[in-house]
C-alpha positions as CSV (number, residue, x, y, z in Angstrom):
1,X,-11.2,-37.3,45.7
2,X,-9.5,-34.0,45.5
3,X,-10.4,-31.5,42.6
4,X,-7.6,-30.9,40.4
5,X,-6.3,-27.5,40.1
6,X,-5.5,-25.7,37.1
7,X,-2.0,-26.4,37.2
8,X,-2.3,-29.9,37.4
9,X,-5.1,-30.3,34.8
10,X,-2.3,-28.4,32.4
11,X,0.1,-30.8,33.3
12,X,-2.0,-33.4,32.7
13,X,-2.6,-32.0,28.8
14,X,1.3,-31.5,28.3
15,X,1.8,-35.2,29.2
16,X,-0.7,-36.1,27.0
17,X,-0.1,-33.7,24.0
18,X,4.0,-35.1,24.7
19,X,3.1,-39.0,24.7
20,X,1.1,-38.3,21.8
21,X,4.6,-37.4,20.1
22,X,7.0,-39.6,22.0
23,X,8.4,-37.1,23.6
24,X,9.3,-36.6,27.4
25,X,7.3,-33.7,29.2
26,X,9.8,-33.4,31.9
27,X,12.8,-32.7,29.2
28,X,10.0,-30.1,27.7
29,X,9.3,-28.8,31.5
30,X,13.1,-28.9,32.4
31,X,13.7,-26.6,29.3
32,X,11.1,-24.1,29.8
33,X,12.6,-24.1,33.3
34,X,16.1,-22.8,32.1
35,X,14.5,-20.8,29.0
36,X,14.8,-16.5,28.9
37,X,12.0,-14.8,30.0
38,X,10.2,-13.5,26.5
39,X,10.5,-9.8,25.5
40,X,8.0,-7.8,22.9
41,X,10.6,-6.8,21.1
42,X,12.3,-10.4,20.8
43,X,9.2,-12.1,20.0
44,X,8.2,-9.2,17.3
45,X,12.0,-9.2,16.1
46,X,11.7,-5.4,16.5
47,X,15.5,-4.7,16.0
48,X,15.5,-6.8,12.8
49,X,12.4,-5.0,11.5
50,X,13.8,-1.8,11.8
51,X,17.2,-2.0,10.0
52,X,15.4,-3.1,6.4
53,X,14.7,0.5,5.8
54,X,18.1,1.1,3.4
55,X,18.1,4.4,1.6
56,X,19.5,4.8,-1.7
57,X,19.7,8.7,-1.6
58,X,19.6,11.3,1.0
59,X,16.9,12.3,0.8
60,X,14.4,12.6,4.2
61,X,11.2,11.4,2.6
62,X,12.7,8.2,0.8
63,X,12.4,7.1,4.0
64,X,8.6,7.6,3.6
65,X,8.8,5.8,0.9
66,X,10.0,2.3,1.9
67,X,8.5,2.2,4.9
68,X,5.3,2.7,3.6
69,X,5.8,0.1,1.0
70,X,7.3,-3.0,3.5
71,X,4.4,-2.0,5.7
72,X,2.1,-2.7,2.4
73,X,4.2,-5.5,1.9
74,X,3.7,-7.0,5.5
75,X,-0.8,-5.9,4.6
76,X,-0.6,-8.1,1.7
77,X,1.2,-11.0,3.8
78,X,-1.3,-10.7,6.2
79,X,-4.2,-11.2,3.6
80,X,-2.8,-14.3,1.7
81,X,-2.8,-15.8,5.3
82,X,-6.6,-15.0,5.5
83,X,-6.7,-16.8,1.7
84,X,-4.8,-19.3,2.2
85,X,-6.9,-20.8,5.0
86,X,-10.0,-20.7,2.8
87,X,-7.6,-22.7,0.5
88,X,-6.8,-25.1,2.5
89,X,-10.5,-26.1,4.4
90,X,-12.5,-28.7,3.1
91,X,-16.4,-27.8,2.8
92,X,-15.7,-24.3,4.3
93,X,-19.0,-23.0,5.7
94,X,-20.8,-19.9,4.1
95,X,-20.1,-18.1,7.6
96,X,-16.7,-18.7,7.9
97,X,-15.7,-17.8,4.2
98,X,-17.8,-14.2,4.7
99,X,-16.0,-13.6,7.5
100,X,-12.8,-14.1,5.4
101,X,-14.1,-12.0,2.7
102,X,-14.7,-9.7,5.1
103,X,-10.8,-9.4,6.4
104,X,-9.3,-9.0,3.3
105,X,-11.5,-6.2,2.8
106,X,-10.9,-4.9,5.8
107,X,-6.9,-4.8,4.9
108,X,-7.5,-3.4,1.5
109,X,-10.0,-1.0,3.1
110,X,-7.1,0.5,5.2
111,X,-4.8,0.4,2.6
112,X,-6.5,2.6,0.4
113,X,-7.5,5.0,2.8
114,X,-3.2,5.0,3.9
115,X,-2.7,6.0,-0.1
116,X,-3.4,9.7,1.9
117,X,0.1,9.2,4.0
118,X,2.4,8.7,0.3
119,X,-0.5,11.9,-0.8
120,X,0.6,14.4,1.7
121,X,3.6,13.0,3.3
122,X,6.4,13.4,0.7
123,X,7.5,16.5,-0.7
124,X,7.1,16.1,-4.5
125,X,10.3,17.7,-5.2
126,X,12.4,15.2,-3.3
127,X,9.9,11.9,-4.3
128,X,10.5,13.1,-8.1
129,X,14.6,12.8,-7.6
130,X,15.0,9.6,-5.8
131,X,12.5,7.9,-7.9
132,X,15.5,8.6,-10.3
133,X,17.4,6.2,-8.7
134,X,14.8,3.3,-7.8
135,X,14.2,2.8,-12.3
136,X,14.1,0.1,-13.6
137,X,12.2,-1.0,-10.0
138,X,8.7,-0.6,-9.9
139,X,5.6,-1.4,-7.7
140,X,4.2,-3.7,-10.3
141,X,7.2,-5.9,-9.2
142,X,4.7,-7.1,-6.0
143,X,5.1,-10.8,-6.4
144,X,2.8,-11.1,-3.5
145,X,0.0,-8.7,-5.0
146,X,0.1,-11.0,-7.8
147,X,-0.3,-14.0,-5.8
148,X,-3.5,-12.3,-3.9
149,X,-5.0,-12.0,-7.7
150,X,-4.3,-15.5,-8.2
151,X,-5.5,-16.6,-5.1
152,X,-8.9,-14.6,-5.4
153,X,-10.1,-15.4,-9.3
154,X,-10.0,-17.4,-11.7
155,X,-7.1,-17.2,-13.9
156,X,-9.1,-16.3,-17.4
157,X,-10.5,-12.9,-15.4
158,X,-7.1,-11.8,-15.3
159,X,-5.9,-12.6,-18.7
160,X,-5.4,-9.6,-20.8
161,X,-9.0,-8.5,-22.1
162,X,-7.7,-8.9,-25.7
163,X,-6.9,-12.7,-25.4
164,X,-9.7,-13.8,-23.0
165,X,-11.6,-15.4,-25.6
166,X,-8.9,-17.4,-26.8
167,X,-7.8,-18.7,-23.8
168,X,-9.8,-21.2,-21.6
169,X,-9.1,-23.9,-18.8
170,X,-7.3,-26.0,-21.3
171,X,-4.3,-23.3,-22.2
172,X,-1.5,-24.7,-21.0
173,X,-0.4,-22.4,-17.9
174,X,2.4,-20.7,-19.4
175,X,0.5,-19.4,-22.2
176,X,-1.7,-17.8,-19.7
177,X,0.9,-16.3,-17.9
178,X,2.3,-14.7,-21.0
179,X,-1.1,-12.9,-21.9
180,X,-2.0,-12.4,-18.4
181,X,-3.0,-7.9,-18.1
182,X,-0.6,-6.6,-16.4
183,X,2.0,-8.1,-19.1
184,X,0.9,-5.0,-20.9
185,X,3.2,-2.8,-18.8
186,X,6.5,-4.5,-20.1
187,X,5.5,-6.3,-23.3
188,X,5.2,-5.5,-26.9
189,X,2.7,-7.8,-27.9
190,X,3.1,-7.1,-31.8
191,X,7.3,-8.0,-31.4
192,X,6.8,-9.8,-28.3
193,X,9.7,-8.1,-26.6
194,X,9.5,-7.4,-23.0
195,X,11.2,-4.5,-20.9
196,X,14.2,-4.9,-18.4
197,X,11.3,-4.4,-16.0
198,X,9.0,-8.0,-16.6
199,X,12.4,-9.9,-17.7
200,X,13.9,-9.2,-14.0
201,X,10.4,-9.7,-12.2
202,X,9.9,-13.2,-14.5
203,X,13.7,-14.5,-13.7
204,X,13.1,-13.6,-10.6
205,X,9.2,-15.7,-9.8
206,X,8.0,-16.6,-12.7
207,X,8.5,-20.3,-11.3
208,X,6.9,-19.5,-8.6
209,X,3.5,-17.6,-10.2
210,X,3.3,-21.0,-12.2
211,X,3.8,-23.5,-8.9
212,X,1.1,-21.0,-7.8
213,X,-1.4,-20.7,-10.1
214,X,-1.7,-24.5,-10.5
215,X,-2.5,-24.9,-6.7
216,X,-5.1,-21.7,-6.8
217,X,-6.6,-22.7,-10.6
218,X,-9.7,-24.3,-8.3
219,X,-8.9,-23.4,-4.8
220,X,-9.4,-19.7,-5.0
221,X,-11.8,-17.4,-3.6
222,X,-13.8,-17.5,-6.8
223,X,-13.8,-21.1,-7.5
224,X,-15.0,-21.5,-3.5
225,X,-17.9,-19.4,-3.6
226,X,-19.1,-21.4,-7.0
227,X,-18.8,-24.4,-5.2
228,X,-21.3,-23.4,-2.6
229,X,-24.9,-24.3,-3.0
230,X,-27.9,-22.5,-5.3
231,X,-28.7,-21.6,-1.9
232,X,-25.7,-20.1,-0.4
233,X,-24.9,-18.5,-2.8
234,X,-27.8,-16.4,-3.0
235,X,-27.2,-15.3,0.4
236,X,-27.4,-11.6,0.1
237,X,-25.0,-10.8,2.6
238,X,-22.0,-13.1,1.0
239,X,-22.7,-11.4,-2.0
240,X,-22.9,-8.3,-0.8
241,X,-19.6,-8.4,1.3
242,X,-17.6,-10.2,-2.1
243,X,-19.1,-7.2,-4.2
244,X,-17.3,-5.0,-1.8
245,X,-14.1,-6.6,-1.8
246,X,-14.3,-6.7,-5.5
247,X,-14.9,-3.1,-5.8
248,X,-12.5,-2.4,-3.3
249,X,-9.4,-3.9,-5.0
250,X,-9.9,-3.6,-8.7
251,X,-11.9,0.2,-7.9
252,X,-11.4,2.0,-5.0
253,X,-7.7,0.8,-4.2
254,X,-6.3,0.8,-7.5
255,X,-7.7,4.7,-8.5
256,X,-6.3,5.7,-5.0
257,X,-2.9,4.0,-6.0
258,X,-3.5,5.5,-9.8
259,X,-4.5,9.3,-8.4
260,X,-1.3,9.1,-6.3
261,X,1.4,8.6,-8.8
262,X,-0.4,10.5,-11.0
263,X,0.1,13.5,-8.4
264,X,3.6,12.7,-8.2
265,X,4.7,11.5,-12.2
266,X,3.1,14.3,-13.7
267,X,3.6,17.6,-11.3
268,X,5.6,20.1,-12.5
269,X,8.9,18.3,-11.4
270,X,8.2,14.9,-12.5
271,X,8.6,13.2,-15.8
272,X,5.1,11.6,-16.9
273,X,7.5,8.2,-17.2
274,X,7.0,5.4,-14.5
275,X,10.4,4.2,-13.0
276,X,9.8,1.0,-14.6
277,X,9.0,2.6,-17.6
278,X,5.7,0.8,-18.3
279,X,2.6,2.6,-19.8
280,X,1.4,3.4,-16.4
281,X,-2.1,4.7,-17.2
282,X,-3.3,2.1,-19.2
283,X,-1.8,-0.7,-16.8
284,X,-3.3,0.8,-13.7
285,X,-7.0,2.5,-14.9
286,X,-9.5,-0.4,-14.8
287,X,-11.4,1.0,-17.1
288,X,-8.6,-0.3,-19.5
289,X,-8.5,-4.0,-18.1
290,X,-11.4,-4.3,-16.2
291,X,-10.2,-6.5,-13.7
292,X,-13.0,-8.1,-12.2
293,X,-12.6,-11.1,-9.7
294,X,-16.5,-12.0,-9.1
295,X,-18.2,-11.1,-12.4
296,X,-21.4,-12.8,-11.9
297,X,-21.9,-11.0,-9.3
298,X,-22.4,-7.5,-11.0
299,X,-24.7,-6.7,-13.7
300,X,-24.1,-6.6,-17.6
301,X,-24.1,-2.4,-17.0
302,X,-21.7,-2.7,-14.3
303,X,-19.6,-4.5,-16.3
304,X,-19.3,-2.7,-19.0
305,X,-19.4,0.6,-17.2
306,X,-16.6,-0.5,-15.4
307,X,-13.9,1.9,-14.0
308,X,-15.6,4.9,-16.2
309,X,-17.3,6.9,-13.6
310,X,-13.7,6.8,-11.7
């Protein structure tokens, strides 16, 4: 009997992948016959990705700017794909969730180190007069960045350090959401009155954070590596790789992102005054908050030592 060749034994798979789903594989084959060849720049949708970058002044480096910020945008896309499969597998190995650790700290890695290109490449004179136009926007209008916190702890470590011991597993949601920390950047908690900044973000996905945080309340990173055994989860090289992205995000990226606008807000030119008019320092420092997603993992000196040294 003749050996198949490879062009047969993929035929073969098509017709079964094809009967498998009813369908014909010569329609499929027919089709692919009278389909366009494919192009980088159709299948990256180049043209389309380039004309998102809309200025809203004349100035050169707003152009900076946005770029830089999609491109962040596109990062933090990239790791909720990376959390989302963690998510979604059922009795993920110790291996593969490392290894997905391990990427997301990877992209937050490179994302901090990229805080140099918003550093050194906008002149401060220009970035302090457009920002004028961006108010009440802000970048703590991220709804993905707040989906990668959701996805990564549990929902009481992000909870506003002065409500975390009267809030548990059995608040209802919404109640955490309204006392989660970053709600300190738009909210009066003594009047309860919240800026034009958190009322747009909240109209905007605050259905969205709740849909969300339900689905991550025991599927996140957190919750995953708890579920592991005694064993595994004394493996000194898990821990070691979730200490680092722990660090990484609530640390090294957020004082890169702090030192930055600080740079810019409070230069000679600038105002001191975020554009969304939130009490920046206090909201970003995490020395104030102490955002920790993995605090088991550090020691009680770490975590009360938190952010200080920074």
């Amino acid at each position: 009997m003749a050996k198949k060749s490879k062009l047969d034994s993929v035929i073969f798979e098509l017709k079964e992948k094809h009967e498998a789903l009813s369908q014909d594989t010569n329609l499929f084959l027919e089709g692919f016959l009278h389909s366009k060849q494919l192009t980088y720049w159709d299948y990256i949708n180049t043209d389309a990705l380039l004309n998102l970058q809309i200025q809203r002044t004349d100035f050169p480096d707003e152009m900076v700017f946005i770029t830089y910020h999609q491109i962040n945008e596109l990062i933090f896309k990239m790791i909720l794909w990376e959390i989302q499969q963690v998510a979604d597998s059922k009795n993920i190995s110790v291996d593969l969730f490392e290894d997905k650790i391990m990427r997301v700290s990877r992209y937050f890695d490179m994302l901090t180190t990229s805080f140099n290109i918003m550093l050194k490449g906008m002149s401060v004179e220009q970035y302090n007069k457009f920002r004028l136009s961006l108010s009440p926007a802000s970048g703590f209008q991220s709804f993905q960045y707040r989906l990668i916190e959701f996805a990564s702890t549990e929902l009481i470590n992000l909870i506003d350090i002065r409500f975390r011991k009267t809030i548990d597993r059995n608040t209802p949601f919404e109640h955490a959401f309204d006392h989660l920390y970053w709600q300190a950047a738009g909210k009066d908690f003594k009047t309860g009155k919240k800026s034009q900044l958190l009322l747009s973000f909240e109209k905007q996905y605050k259905e969205r954070f709740i849909t969300f945080m339900k689905v991550y309340n025991t599927r996140n990173l957190w919750s995953t590596y708890k579920s592991f055994s005694k064993k595994n989860q004394a493996n000194k090289s898990l821990i070691k790789a979730m200490r680092h992205l722990d660090y990484t995000i609530n640390i090294t990226w957020v004082m890169a992102h702090y030192n930055t606008a600080k740079f810019y807000i409070e230069s000679k030119s600038g105002n001191s005054i975020s554009t969304g008019g939130s009490d920046w320092h206090k909201y970003m420092h995490p020395k104030y908050q102490k955002r920790i997603f993995f605090p088991d993992l550090w020691s009680k000196e770490e975590l009360e030592k938190w952010g200080e040294n920074e």
